[in-house]
Every structure is written in structure tokens, then in C-alpha cells.
GULODREN-226200 format. One line per 2 residues: number of its first residue (from 1); their letters; for each residue x negated, y, z negated of N, C-alpha, C. Coordinates in steps of 0.001 Angstrom, whole numbers. Each point is the difference from the previous one (the first is absolute). Layout:
BEGIN
NUM	A	X,Y,Z,X,Y,Z,X,Y,Z; ...
//
This chain:
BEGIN
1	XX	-82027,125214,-176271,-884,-140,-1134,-665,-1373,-25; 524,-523,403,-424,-1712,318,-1304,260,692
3	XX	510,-47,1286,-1486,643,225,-1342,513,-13; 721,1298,-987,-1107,304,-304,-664,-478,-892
5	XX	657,-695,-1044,-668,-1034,-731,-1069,-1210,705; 869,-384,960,-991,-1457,742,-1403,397,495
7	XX	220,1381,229,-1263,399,930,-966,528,-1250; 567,754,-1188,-1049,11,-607,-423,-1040,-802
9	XX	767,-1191,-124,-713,-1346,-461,-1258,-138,819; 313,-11,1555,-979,-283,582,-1762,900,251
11	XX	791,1048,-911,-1098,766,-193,-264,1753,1096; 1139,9,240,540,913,964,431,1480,-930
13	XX	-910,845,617,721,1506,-878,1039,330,509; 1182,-146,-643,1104,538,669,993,1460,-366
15	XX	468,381,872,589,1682,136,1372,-310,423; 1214,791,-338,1036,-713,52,850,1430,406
17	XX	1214,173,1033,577,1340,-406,1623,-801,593; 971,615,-561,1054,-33,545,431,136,1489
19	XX	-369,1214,29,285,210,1266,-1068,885,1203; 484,159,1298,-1199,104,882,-525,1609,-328
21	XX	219,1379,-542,46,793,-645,-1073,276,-1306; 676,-1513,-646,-1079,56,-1352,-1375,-1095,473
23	XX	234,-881,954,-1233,-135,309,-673,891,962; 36,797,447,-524,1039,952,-765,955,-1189
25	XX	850,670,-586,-1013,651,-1230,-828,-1103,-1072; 301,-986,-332,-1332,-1212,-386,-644,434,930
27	XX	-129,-307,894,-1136,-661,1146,-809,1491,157; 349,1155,-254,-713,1662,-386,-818,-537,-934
29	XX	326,-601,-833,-849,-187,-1462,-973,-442,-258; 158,-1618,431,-746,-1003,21,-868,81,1487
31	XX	-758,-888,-609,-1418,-455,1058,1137,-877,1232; -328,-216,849,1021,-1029,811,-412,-835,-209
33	XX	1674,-868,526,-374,-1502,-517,-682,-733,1026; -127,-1661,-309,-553,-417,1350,1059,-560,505
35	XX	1462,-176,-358,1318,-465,636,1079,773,-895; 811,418,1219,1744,284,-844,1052,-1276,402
37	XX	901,-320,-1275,1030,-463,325,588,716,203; 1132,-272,1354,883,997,112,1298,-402,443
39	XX	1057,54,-1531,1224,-623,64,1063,935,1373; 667,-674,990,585,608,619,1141,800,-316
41	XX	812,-718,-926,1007,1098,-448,58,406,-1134; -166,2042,19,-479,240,-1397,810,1335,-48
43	XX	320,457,-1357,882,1191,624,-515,905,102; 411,930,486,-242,1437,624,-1007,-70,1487
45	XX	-984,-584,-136,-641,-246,818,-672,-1145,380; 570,-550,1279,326,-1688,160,-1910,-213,362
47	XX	-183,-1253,-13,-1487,-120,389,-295,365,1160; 598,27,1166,-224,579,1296,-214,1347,23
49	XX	477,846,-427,143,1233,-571,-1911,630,-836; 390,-761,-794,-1138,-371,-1188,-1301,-159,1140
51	XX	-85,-938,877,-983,-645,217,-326,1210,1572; 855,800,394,-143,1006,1100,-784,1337,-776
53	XX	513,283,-1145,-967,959,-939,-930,-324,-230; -242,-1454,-292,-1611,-244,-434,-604,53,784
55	XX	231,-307,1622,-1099,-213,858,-32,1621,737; 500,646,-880,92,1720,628,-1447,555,-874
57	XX	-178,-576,-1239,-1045,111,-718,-1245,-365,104; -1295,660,359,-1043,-269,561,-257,-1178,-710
59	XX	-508,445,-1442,-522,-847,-995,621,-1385,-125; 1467,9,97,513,-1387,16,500,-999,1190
61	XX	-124,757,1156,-11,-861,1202,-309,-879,8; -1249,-600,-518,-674,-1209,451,333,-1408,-1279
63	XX	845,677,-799,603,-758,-906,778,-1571,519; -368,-1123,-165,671,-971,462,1273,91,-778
65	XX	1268,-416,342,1264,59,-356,63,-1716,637; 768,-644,-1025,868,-763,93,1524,-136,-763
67	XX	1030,195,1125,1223,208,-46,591,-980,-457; 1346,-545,-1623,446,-729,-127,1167,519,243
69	XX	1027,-975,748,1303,645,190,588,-1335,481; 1576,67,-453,922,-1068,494,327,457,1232
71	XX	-411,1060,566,628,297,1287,-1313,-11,1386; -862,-1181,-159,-1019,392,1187,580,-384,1015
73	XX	995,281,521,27,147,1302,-335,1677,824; 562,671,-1376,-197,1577,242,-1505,631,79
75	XX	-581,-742,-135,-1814,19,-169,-272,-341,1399; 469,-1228,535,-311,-418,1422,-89,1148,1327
77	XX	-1368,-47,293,-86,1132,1273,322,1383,-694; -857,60,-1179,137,1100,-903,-1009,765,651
79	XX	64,1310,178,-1522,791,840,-934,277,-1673; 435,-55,-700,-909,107,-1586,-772,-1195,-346
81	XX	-931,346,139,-1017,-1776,-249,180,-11,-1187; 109,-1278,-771,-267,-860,-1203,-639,-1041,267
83	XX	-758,-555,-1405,-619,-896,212,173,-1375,394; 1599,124,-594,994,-1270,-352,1242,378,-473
85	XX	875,-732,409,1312,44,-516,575,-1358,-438; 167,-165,-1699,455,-1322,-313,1525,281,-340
87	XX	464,-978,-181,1645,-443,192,52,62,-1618; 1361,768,-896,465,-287,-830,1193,-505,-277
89	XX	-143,-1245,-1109,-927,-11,-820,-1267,-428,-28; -886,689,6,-1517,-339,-8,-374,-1647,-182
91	XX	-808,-426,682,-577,-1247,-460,-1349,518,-826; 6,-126,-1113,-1247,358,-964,-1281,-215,732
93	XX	-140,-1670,445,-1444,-355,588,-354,883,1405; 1157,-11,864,26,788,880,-973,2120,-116
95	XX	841,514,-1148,-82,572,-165,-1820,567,-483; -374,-708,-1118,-1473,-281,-273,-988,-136,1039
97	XX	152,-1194,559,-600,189,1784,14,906,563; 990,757,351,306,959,665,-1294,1224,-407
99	XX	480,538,-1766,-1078,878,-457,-1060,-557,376; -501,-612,-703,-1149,-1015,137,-1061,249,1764
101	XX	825,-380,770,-490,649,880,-234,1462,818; 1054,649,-547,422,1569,539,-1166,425,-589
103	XX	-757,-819,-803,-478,1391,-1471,-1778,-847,495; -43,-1074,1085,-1498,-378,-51,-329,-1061,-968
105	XX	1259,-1011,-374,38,-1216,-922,-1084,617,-1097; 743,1310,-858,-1230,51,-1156,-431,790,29
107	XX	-573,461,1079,-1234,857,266,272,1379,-788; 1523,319,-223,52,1368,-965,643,-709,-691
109	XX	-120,-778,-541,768,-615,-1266,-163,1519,-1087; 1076,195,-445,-672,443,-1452,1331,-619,-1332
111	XX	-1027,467,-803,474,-261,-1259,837,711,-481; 1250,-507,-465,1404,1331,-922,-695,62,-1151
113	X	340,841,-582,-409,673,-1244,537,-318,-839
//
């Protein structure tokens, strides 16, 4: 929730689901985003898992994913592209940059509601 708070300070529409399941039916709903966070360990369906369904999905393939997880070593020589994989606990500034660029510094900025 932190999170998702920081990002919509920054002016970021944000979409939020528990798990890889309930974001899979979001992502039916909504317009796509221009980045997913994607926490590595989540239950029922871990982000690897999560992130092998999404790219099974025409529409959301081309979705940039960046992976937060205390465990990137398990990401390393991953055959699933992401954009990035940051180390938790997150470095905030890190993190901002990160969007910031995944997303075209701006260029789809949008506004939360």
C-alpha cells in the first residue's frame, strides 16, 4: 500500500491486486498499464507463474514488468524478460527511476483519480 500511495503522489494511476490470479482478471478489465510491479512472492500464484500467463496473453505481452523480490538471484538467466529486477527492500529513489524510465520518463504519465 505504500506504494501505491508513492506512485500516486507522483501522479501515477495505480491498480493493485493481491495476487497473480486477481491481477490477471484486472488486467481483462482495464486498459493496460504502461508498467507492472511484480512482487515475487505472492500466494497462490508466485510472480514467475504470474508473469508466464501474462506473456501467454496477446494483449499483455508487451507489458513492461519490473520484478521486486528479495530473492533476485532466482530471476538471474530467467528465459522471461523483465524490464528490471530491484532488490527488496526497495530503494524508493531507485524505484521512481526505474518507472520513470520503463514508462518513457513521463511520456504516459497519467493522473490517479
Amino acid at each position: 500500500m505504500s506504494l501505491r500511495q508513492l506512485l500516486t503522489d507522483e501522479g501515477y494511476a495505480v491498480h493493485t491486486a493481491s495476487d497473480g490470479r486477481q491481477a490477471l482478471q484486472l488486467l481483462d478489465k482495464i486498459d493496460p498499464p504502461d508498467v507492472i510491479l511484480l512482487d515475487y512472492k505472492m500466494p497462490g500464484m508466485d510472480g514467475k507463474q504470474f508473469l508466464a500467463a501474462m506473456r501467454r496473453i496477446d494483449h499483455l505481452r508487451a507489458i513492461p514488468v519490473v520484478v521486486l523480490s528479495a530473492r533476485t538471484r532466482e530471476w538471474s538467466g530467467a528465459r522471461l524478460e523483465v524490464a528490471d529486477v530491484l532488490t527488496k527492500p526497495v530503494d524508493i529513489e531507485l524505484l521512481l527511476a526505474t518507472v520513470h524510465a520503463v514508462t518513457g520518463d513521463g511520456a504516459h504519465h497519467k493522473r490517479a483519480n
